[in-house]
C-alpha positions in Angstrom: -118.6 38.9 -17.3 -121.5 41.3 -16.0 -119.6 40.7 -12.1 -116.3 41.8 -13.5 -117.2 44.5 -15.1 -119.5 46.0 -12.0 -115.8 45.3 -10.0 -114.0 47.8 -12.7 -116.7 50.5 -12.5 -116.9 50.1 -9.0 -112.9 50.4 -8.3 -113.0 53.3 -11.0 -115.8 55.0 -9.0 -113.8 54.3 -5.6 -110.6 55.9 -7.3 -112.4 58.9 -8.4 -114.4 59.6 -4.9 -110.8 59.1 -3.7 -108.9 61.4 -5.7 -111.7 64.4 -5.3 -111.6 63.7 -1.8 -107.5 64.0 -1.1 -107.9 67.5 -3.5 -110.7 68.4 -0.9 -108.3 68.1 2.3 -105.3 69.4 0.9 -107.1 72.7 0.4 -107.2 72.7 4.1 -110.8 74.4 3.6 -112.6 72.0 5.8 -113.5 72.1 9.5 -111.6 69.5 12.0 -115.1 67.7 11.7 -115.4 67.7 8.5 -111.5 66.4 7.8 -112.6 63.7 9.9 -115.4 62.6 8.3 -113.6 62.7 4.8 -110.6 61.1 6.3 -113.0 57.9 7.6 -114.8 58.2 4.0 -110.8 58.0 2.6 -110.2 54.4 4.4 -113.4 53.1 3.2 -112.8 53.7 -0.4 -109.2 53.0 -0.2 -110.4 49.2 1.1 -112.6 49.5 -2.0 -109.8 50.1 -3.8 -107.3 47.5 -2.6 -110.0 44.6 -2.9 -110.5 45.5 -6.2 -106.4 45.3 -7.3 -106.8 42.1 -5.4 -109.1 40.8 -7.5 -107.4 41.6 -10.7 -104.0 40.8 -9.8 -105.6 37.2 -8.7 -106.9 37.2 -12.4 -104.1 37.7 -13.3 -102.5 34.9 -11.8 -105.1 33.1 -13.2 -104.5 33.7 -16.7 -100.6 33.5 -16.3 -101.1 29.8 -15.1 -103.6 29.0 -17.7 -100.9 30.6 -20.4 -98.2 28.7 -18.6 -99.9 25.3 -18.6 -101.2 25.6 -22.2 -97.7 26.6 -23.5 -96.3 23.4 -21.9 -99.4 21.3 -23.4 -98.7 22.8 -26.7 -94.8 22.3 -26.5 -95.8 18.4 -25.6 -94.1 16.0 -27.7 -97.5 14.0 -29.1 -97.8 10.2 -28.0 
């Protein structure tokens, strides 16, 4: 529980740096250098960010299958 948890805080995190950091360059108040270091900062925590909607949408799977197989036990005629 403690792992899935650390992934949430750590996408939220990811998404927040993110956001800040798209306001930043569409101010268009940063040097060339610095608009190419946020940009490389950008693709790292947009990575961040897509591993971590990996991750849920697998759990998510997850739990549809596990929801799907226990319906079908549960609608099981008994032996």
């Amino acid at each position: 529980m403690a792992k899935k948890q650390n992934s949430i805080a750590e996408f939220e995190a990811a998404l927040n740096e993110l956001e800040a950091l798209v306001e930043k360059m569409e101010s268009g108040d940063q040097s060339l250098e610095e608009a190419m270091a946020s940009f490389q900062r950008g693709v790292e925590l947009t990575r961040t960010c897509q591993k971590g909607l990996k991750e849920a949408q697998q759990q998510v799977d997850r739990l549809i299958r596990l929801t799907e197989n226990s319906d079908t036990e549960a609608l099981s005629p008994e032996d």
